[in-house]
C-alpha positions as CSV (number, residue, x, y, z in Angstrom):
1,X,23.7,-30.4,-16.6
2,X,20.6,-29.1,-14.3
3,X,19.4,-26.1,-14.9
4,X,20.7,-24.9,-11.4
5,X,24.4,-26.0,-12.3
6,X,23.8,-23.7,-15.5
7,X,22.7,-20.8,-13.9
8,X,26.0,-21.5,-11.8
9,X,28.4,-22.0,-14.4
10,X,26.8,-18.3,-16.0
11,X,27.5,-16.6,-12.9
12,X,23.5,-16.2,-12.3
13,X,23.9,-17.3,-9.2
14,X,27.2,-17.9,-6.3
15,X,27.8,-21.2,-5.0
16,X,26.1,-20.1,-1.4
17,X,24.0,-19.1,-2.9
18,X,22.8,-22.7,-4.5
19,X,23.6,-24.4,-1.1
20,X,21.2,-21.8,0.9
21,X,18.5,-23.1,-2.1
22,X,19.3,-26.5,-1.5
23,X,18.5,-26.2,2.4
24,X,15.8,-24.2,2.0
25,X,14.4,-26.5,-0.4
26,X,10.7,-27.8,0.2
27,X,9.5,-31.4,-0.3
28,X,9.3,-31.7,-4.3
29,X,10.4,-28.0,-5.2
30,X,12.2,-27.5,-8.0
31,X,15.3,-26.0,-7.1
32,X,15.4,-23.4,-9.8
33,X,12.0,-22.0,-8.1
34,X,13.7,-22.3,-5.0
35,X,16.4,-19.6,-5.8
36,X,13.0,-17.4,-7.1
37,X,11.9,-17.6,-3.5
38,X,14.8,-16.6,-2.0
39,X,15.4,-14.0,-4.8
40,X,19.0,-15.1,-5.9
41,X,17.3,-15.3,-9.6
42,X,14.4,-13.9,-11.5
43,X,11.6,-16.7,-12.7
44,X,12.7,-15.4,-16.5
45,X,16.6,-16.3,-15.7
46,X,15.7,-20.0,-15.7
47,X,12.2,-20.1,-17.8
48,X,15.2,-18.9,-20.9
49,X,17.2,-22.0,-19.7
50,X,14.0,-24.0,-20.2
51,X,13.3,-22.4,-23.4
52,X,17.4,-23.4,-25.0
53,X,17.0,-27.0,-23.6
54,X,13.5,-27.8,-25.0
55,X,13.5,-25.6,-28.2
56,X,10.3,-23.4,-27.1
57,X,9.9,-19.9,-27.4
58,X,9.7,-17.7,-24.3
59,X,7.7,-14.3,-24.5
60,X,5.9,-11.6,-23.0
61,X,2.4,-11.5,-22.6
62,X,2.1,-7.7,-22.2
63,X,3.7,-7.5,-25.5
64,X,1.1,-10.3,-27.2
65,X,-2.3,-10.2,-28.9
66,X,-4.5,-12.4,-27.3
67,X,-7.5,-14.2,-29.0
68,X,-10.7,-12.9,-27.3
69,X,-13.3,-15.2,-28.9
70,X,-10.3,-18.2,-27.8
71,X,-10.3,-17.5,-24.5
72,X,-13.8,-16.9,-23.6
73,X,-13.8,-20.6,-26.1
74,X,-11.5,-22.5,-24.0
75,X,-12.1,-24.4,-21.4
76,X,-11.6,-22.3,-17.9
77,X,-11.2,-24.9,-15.3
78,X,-8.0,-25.9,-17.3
79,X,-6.8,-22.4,-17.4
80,X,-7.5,-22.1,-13.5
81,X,-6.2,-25.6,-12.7
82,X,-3.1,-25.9,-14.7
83,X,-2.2,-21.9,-14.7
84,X,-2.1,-21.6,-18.2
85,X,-3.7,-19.6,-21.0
86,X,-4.2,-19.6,-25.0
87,X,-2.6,-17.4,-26.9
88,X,-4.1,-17.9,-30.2
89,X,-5.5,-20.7,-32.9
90,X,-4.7,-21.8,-36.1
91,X,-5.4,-24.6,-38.7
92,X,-6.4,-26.8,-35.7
93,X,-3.1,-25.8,-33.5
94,X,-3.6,-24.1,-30.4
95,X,-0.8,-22.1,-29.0
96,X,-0.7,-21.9,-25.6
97,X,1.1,-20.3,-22.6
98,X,2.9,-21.8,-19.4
99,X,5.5,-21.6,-16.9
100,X,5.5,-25.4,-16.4
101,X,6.5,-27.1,-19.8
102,X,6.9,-30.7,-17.7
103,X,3.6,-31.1,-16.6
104,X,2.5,-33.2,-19.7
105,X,-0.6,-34.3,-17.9
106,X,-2.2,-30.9,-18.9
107,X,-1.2,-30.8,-22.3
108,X,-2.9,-34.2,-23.1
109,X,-5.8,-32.9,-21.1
110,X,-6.1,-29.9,-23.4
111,X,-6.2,-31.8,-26.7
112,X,-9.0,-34.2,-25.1
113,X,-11.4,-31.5,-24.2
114,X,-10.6,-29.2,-27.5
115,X,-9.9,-31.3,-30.0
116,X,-6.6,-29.7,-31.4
117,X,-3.0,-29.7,-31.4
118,X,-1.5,-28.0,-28.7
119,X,1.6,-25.9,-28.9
120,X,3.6,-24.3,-26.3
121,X,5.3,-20.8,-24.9
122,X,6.7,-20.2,-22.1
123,X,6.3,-17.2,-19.8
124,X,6.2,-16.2,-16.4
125,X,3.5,-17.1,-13.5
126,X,3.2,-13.4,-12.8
127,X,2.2,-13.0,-16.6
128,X,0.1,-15.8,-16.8
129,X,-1.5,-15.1,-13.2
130,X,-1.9,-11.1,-14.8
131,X,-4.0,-12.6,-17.5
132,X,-5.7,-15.3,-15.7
133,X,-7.5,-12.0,-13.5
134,X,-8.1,-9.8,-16.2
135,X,-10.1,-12.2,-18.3
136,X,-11.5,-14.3,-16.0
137,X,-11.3,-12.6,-12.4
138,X,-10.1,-12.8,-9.1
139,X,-11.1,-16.4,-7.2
140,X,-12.5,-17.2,-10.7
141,X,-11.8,-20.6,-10.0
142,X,-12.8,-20.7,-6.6
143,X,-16.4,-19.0,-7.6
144,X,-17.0,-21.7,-10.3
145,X,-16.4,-24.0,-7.6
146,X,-18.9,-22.2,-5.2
147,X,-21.5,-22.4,-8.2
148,X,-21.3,-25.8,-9.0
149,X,-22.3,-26.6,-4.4
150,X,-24.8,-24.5,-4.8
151,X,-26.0,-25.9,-8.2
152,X,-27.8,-24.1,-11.1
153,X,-31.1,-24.7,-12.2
154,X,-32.2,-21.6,-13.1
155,X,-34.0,-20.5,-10.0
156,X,-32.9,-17.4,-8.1
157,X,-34.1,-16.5,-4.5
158,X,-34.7,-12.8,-4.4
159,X,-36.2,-13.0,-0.2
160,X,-34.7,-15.5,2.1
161,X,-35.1,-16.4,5.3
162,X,-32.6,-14.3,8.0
163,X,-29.6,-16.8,8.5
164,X,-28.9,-17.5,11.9
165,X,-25.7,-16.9,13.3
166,X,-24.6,-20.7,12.9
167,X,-25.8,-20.7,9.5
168,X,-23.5,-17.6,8.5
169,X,-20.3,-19.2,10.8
170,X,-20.8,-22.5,8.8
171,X,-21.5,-20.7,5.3
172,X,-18.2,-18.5,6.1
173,X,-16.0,-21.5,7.2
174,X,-16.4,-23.5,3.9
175,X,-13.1,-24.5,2.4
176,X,-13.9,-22.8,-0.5
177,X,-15.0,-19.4,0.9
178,X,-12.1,-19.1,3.2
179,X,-10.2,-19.9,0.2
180,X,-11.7,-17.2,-2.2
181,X,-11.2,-14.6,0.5
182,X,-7.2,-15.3,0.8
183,X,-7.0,-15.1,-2.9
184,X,-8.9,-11.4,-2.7
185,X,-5.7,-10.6,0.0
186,X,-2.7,-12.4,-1.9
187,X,-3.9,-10.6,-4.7
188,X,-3.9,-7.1,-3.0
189,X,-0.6,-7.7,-1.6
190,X,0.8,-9.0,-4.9
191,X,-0.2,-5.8,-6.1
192,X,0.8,-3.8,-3.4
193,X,-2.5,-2.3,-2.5
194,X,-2.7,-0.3,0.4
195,X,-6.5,-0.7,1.4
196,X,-9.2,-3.4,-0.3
197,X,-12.5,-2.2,-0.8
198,X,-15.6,-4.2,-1.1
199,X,-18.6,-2.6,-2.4
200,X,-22.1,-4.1,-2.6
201,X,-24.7,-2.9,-5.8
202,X,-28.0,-3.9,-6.3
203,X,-26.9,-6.3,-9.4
204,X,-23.2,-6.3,-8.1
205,X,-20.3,-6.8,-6.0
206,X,-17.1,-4.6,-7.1
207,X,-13.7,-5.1,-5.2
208,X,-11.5,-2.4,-5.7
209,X,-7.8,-2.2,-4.8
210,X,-6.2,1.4,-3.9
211,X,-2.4,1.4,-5.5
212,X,-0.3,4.3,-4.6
213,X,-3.4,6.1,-3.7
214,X,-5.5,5.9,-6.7
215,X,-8.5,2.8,-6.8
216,X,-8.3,0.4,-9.3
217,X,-11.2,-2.0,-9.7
218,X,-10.3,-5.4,-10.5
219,X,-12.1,-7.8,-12.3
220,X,-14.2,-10.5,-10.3
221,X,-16.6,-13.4,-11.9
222,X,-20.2,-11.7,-12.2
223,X,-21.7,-14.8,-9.8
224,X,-19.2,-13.4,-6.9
225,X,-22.4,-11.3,-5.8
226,X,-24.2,-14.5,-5.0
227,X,-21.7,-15.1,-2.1
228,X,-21.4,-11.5,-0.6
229,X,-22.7,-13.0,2.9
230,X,-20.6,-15.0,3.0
231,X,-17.6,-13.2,2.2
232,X,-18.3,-10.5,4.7
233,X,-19.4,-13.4,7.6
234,X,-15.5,-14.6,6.3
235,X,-13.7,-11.3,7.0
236,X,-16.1,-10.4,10.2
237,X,-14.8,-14.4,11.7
238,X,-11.1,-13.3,11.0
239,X,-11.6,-10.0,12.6
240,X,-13.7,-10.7,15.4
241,X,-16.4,-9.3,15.1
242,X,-20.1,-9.6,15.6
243,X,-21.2,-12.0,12.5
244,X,-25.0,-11.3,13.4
245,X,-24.7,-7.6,13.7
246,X,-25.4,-6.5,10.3
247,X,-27.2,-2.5,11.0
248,X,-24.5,-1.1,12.6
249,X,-21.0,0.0,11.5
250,X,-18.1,-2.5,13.2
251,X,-13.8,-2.3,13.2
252,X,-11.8,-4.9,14.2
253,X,-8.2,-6.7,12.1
254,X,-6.2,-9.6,11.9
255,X,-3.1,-10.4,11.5
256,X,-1.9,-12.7,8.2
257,X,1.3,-13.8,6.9
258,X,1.9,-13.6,3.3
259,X,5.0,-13.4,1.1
260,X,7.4,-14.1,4.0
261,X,6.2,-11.0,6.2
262,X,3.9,-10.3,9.0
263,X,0.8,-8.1,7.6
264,X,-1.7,-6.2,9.8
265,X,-5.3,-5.4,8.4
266,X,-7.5,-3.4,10.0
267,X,-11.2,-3.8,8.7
268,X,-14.1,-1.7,8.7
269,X,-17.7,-2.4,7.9
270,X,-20.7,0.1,7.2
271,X,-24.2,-1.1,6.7
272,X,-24.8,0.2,2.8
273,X,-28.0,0.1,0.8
274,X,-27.5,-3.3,-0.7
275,X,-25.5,-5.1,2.1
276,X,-22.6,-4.5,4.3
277,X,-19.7,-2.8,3.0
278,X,-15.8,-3.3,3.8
279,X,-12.8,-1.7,3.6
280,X,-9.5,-3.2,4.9
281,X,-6.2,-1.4,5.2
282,X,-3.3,-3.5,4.6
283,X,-0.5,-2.2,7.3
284,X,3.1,-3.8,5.8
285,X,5.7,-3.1,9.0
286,X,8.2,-3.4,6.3
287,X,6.6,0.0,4.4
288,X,6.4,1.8,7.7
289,X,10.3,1.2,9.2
290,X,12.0,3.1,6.5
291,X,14.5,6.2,6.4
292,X,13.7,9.9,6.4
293,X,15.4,9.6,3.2
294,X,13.9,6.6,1.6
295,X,10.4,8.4,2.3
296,X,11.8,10.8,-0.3
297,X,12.8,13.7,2.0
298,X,15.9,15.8,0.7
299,X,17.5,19.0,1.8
300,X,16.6,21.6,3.7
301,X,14.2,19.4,5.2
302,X,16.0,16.5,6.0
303,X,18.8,18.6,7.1
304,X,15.9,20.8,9.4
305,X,14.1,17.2,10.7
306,X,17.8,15.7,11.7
307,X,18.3,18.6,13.6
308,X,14.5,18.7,15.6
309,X,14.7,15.2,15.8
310,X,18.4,15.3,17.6
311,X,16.8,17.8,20.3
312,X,16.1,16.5,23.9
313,X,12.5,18.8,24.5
314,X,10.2,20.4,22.2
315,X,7.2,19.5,20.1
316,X,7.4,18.4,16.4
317,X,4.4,18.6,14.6
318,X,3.6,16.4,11.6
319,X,0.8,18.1,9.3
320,X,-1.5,17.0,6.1
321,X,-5.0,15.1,5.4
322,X,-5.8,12.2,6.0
323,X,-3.7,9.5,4.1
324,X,-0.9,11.7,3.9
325,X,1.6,9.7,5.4
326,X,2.3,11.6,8.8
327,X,2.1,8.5,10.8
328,X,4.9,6.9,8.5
329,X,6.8,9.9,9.0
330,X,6.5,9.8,12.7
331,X,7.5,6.4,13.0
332,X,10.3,6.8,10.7
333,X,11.5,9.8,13.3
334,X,11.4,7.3,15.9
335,X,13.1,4.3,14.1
336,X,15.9,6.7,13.4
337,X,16.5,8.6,17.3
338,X,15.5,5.0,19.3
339,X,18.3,2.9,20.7
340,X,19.1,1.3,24.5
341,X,19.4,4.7,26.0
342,X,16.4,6.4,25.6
343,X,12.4,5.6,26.3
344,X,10.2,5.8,23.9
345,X,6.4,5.9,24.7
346,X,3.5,6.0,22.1
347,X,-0.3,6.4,22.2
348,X,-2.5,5.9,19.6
349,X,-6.3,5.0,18.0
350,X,-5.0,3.1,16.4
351,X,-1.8,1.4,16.7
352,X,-0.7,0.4,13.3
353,X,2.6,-0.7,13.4
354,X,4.1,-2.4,16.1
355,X,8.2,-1.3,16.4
356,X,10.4,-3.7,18.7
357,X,12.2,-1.0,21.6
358,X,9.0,1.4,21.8
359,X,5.7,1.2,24.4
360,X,2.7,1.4,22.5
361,X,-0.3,2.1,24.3
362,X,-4.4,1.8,22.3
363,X,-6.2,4.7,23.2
364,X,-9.9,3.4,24.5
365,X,-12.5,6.1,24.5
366,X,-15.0,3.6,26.5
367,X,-13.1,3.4,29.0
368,X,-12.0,6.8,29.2
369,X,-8.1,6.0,28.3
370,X,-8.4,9.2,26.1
371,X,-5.0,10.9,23.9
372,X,-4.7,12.7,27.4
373,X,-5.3,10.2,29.7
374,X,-2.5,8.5,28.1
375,X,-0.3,11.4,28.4
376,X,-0.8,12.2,31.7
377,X,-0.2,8.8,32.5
378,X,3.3,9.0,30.7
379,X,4.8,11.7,32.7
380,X,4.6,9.0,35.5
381,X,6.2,6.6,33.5
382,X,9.8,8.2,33.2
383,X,10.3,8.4,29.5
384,X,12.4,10.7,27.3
385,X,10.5,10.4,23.7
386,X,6.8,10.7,23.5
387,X,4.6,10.5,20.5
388,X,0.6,11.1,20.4
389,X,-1.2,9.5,17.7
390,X,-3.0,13.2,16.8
391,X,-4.0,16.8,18.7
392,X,-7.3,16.8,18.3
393,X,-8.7,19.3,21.2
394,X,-7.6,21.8,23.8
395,X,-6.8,19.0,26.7
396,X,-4.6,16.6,24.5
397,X,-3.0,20.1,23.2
398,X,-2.4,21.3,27.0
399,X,-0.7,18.1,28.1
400,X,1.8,17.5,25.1
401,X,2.6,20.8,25.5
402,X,3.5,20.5,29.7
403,X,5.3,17.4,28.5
404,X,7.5,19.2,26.0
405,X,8.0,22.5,28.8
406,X,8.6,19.5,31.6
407,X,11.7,18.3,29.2
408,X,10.3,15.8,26.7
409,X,10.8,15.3,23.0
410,X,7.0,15.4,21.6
411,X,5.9,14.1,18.0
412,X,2.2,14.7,17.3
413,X,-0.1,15.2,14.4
414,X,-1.9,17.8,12.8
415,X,-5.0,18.2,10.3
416,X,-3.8,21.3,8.7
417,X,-2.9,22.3,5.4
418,X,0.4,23.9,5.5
419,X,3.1,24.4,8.5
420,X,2.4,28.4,9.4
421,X,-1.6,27.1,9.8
422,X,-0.6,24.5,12.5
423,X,0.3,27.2,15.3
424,X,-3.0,29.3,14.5
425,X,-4.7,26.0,14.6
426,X,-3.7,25.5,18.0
427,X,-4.4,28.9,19.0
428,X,-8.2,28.7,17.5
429,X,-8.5,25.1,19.7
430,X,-7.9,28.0,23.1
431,X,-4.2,27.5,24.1
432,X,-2.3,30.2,25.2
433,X,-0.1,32.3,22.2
434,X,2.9,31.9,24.8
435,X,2.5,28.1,25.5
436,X,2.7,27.6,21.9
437,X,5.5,29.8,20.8
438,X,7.3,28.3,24.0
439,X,6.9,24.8,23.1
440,X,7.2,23.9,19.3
441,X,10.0,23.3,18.0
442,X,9.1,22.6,14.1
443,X,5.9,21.9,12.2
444,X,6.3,19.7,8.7
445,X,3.8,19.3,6.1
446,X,3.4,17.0,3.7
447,X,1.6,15.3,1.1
448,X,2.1,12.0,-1.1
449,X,2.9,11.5,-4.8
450,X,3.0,8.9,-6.9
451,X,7.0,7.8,-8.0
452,X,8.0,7.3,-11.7
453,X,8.3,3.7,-12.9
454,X,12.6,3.8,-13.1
455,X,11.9,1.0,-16.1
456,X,9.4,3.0,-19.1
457,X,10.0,6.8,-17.7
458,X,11.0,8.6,-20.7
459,X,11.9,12.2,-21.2
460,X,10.3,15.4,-22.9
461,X,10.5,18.2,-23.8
462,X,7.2,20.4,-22.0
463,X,5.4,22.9,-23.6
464,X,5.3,25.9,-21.8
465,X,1.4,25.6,-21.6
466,X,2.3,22.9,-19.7
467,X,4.5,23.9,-17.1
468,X,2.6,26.1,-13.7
469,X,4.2,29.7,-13.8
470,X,5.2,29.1,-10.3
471,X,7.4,26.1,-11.5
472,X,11.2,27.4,-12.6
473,X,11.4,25.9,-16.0
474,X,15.1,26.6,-16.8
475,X,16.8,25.3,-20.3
476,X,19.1,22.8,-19.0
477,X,16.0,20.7,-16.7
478,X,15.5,17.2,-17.2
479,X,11.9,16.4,-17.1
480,X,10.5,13.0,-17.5
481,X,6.9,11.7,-18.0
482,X,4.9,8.4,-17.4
483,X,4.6,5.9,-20.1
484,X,3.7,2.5,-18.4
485,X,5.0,-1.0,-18.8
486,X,4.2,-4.6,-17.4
487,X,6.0,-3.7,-13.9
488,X,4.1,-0.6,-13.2
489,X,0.9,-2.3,-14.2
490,X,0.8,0.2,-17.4
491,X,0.1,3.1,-14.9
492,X,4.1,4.9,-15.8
493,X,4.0,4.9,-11.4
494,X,5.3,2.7,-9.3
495,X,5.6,3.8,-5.3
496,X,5.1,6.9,-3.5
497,X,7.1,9.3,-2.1
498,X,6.3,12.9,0.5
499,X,7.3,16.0,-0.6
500,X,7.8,18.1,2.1
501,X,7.6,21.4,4.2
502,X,9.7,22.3,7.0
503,X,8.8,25.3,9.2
504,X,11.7,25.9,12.3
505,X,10.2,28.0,15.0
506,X,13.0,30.8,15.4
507,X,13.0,33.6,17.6
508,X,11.2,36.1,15.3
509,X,8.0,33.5,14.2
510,X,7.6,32.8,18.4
511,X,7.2,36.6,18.6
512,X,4.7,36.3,15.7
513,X,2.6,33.3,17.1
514,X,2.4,35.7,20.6
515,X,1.2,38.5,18.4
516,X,-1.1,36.5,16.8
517,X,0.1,37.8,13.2
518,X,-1.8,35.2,10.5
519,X,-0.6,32.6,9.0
520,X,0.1,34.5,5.7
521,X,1.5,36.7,7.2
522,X,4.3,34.0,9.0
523,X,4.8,32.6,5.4
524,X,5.6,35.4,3.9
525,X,8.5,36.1,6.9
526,X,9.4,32.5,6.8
527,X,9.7,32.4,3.0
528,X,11.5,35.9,2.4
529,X,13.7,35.8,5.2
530,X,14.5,32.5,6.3
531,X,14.0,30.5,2.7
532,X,11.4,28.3,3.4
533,X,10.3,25.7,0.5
534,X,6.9,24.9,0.6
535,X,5.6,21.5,-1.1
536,X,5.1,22.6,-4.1
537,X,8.5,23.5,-4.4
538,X,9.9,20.8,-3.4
539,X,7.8,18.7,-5.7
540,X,9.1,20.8,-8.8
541,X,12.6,20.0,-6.9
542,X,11.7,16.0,-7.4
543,X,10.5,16.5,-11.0
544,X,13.7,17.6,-12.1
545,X,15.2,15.3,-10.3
546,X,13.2,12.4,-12.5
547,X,11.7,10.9,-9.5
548,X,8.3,11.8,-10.3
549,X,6.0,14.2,-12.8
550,X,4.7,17.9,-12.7
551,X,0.6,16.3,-13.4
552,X,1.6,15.0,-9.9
553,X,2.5,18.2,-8.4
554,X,-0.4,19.8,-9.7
555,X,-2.5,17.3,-8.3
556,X,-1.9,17.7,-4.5
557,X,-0.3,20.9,-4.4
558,X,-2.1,24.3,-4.6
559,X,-0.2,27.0,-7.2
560,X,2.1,29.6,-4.9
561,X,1.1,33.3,-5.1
C-alpha cells in the first residue's frame, strides 16, 4: 500500500482531497509532499509512515544534542547538497538526519568521503533546514560556491579599482548571487520577518531579520562580506534603482512571489561608513486584509469602531509611532465597510498594499501631487470613503477636514501618543478649535504586542512584585507566561496583535476641544464619565485573557496615574 493510500485508509486525509494532490501533482513529486503543499497533511504525518515501513526512528531535532566538533568535521557541501545533517558518532557509525531516506546516492556518498558507517533518522526539512542556518548560515552553500569562482590563494585586495556600472550589473546578475539573495528572502518569509536588514562592518556583514518587531540576527558564512557589492548591486537591479549611485540614500521595491502569495518589498538604501546599507520591508497583502477582530480588537472598541466606521461623514483618526500598525488598521476599516455601492478613494506615500474595489493614488512630492493635492483632487472625483495616508501639516488637516463637513467618511493618521493628544495636536498644527470639534468623529490609539505561542504557553502564578499596581490582579485570573518551543523559534511568541484605545467625540469633549481644555484634562472626563479604556488596560484585559504577557504590556505601555 503507498504511503498516500495509508494516510487514506487512517482518515489523514479525504478522498478529494488525494485526487486535488494527484492533479496538482508536479513532474516527479512525490505525492505525499504533494498533500504538504497543499496543506491536507503535515510533512511529520507521512515522515512517521516512512519511519513504520523502513524500521527508522523519527525525532526532533530541537529536542537532540548535536555533536559540535561532528559537524564543523563533516563534510558541508554534503550537508548543503543532500539537506542533511549529523547527529552524532560512535565506534565508526555516524548517525545522521534526513527527510529523504530513498535517496541512497547520498548515503554511499557519505561513507566515501568519511570513512564510516552511516545510520539514519528521519526528521523534518523545516528541522533539518533550522539547523543547516544555525550552524552553517544562510546561502552557506551558495557562498562556498562564490568562493570557490573567485578562488583562494591567500591574497586579499584591501583598494580596488571603482567598478563600472557594467562590471557591478554583470557581478550582480551571476547565477549564484541572484541565487544567494532569494535564499536571504525565502528565508525571511519562512520566518515571517517583517523587514530584512543588511548592515555593513568594517570586518563584517550582519543580516538581521525583525520577527514580531524584535531583530534577530541570523547567522551568515563569515566570507559573505566578500560579496557585499554585489549583493546590494543584486537588490538595487530588482528594485530599480541607480546601481552606480552609491553616496546618496535611494528607495525603490519589487514585487516577488513566494510560498504561493504575491509579496511587495519596499527597499531602502543609506550610504553607511563601511558600504551601503539596506533595509527591505516585506508587505504580505495576506497580513494586511484581515478583521478588526483578528487584529486583536475586543469590546468597547470594536463595538465603538463598528459604529464610526458605519457612519456616512466624519473623520476617524488612527494614532501611534511609527510601526504601530495604524495603516493595517485603516485598511482593515476599509476591507470591512467596501462593497459595490460605495467609492473608496486612497492617497498615500506610500502605497503598500494594493486592495481589489479601492483607488489608490502615490503621493509625488516632485511633482507637487502632495497629501492635499490629492484631496482636493478627490472631492472632484465623486467618492463616498476617503482615506489619507497621514496628517502631517495644517493644509492636508484643512482639506480632510472640508471633506468630512462636505459629507465624506475620512480615515487618516496620526503621530500621537494617546487619543485625547490627537485633537490638541491638530489644534497646535493652527486649525480652528470649532473645525475640529465639528469634524472628528473618533480617534484610536494603538500599539503592537507580541502574541503567546498557543503550543508551550504555560501558566503561573505572579508574584505581586511582579504585577504593575495599575494592573487588577484579582484571585481567580488566569495568567500565562512565555516558555518557547521549536514553532515559536524558542522566543514563547508567535504573532502580534494591537491593543487598543477608543476615544468617541460626544457632545461634552467637542465643547472641550473649543475650550481648549488639555488633553489631561479630556482623559480624566473621558475615563470618569464615559469609561474609557486606555491601552494599557486593555492589554491587562488580553493577559488574562492568555493571549499575550504583562512583560509585554509593560513594554509599550506607560503605567496609568
Amino acid at each position: 500500500m503507498s504511503v498516500a493510500e495509508t494516510l487514506l485508509t487512517r482518515k489523514k486525509i479525504t478522498p478529494e482531497q488525494l485526487e486535488k494532490a494527484k492533479a496538482a501533482r508536479r513532474g516527479s513529486e512525490r505525492l505525499e509532499k504533494c498533500l504538504v503543499r497543499l496543506g491536507y497533511i503535515r510533512e511529520r504525518d507521512y515522515l512517521e509512515l516512512y519511519g513504520e515501513s523502513l524500521s527508522i526512528p523519527v525525532v526532533d531535532l530541537s529536542q537532540v544534542n548535536l555533536d559540535e566538533k561532528l559537524m564543523k568535521d563533516f563534510p558541508t557541501k554534503a550537508v548543503h547538497r543532500y539537506h542533511l545533517v549529523p547527529i552524532a558518532r560512535n565506534n565508526g557509525t555516524i548517525k545522521v538526519a534526513t527527510a529523504n531516506p530513498f535517496d541512497l546516492y547520498a548515503f554511499d556518498e557519505l561513507r566515501m568521503l568519511t570513512g564510516a558507517k552511516i545510520e539514519t533518522v528521519l526528521a523534518t526539512e523545516e528541522d533539518i533546514g533550522r539547523i543547516i542556518k544555525k550552524h552553517f548560515g544562510v546561502g552557506g552553500h551558495t557562498v562556498e560556491e562564490l568562493v570557490k569562482e573567485i578562488g583562494s590563494d591567500g591574497l586579499q585586495i584591501i583598494s580596488e579599482r571603482e567598478s563600472t556600472d557594467a562590471d557591478l550589473i554583470e557581478e550582480a546578475q551571476e547565477a549564484t548571487v541572484v541565487k544567494l539573495v532569494n535564499e536571504i528572502l525565502v528565508e525571511a518569509i519562512r520566518d515571517r520577518a517583517s523587514d530584512v536588514h543588511i548592515e555593513p562592518y568594517e570586518h563584517d556583514l550582519k543580516i538581521r531579520y525583525r520577527i514580531d518587531g524584535v531583530l534577530h540576527t541570523t547567522n551568515c558564512p563569515p566570507e559573505i562580506r566578500r560579496f557585499q557589492h554585489a549583493i546590494v548591486s543584486r537588490i538595487k537591479i530588482l528594485s530599480n534603482l541607480n546601481i552606480a549611485e552609491k553616496r546618496l540614500p535611494q528607495d525603490g521595491g519589487f514585487k516577488i512571489r513566494a510560498q504561493n502569495r504575491d509579496i511587495d518589498l519596499r527597499v531602502s538604501i543609506i550610504p553607511a561608513a563601511f558600504g551601503e546599507a539596506v533595509v527591505m520591508r516585506i508587505l504580505d497583502k495576506a497580513s494586511a486584509l484581515l478583521s478588526l477582530t483578528e487584529l486583536g480588537m475586543i469590546d468597547p472598541a470594536l463595538e465603538g469602531m463598528n459604529k464610526l466606521i458605519a457612519q456616512p461623514y466624519g473623520i476617524i483618526l488612527v494614532t501611534g509611532p511609527t510601526g504601530s500598525g495604524k495603516t493595517t488598521t485603516l485598511y482593515s476599516a476599509l476591507n470591512t465597510i467596501k462593497n459595490d455601492t460605495i467609492k473608496i478613494l486612497t492617497v498615500e506615500d506610500p502605497i503598500e498594499y494594493y486592495i481589489d474595489g479601492i483607488q489608490q493614488v502615490q503621493t509625488k512630492a516632485r511633482i507637487g501631487l502632495t497629501f492635499a493635492a490629492g484631496l482636493r483632487s478627490f472631492l472632484r472625483h465623486d467618492p463616498d470613503v476617503i482615506l489619507v495616508g497621514e496628517i502631517r501639516d495644517l493644509e492636508t488637516a484643512e482639506v480632510a477636514i472640508n471633506a468630512s463637513l462636505t459629507g465624506h467618511l475620512v480615515f487618516s493618521t496620526l503621530h500621537t501618543n494617546d487619543t485625547t493628544t490627537a485633537n490638541t495636536r491638530l489644534l497646535d498644527m493652527g486649525v480652528e478649535p470649532f473645525l475640529v470639534s465639528s469634524s472628528i468623529s473618533g480617534v484610536l490609539a494603538q500599539r503592537l504586542v507580541r502574541k503567546l505561542c498557543p503550543d508551550c504557553k504555560e501558566e503561573y502564578k505572579p508574584e505581586a512584585i511582579d504585577i504593575p499596581g495599575d494592573f487588577k490582579y484579582e484571585k481567580g485570573d488566569k495568567v500565562y507566561r512565555a516558555v518557547g518551543c521549536r514553532d515559536c523559534r524558542h522566543t514563547g511568541y508567535r504573532g502580534r496583535m494591537g491593543i487598543f484605545e477608543l476615544l468617541m467625540i460626544n457632545d461634552e469633549m467637542r465643547e472641550m476641544i473649543v475650550n481648549r481644555k488639555s488633553a489631561g484634562q479630556m482623559q480624566d472626563i473621558a475615563r470618569k464619565k464615559y469609561g474609557l479604556q486606555l491601552m494599557r488596560e486593555d492589554g491587562w484585559n488580553k493577559v488574562r485573557l492568555g493571549t499575550t504577557t504583562i512583560d509585554e504590556i509593560v513594554r509599550v505601555t506607560q503605567a496609568v496615574l
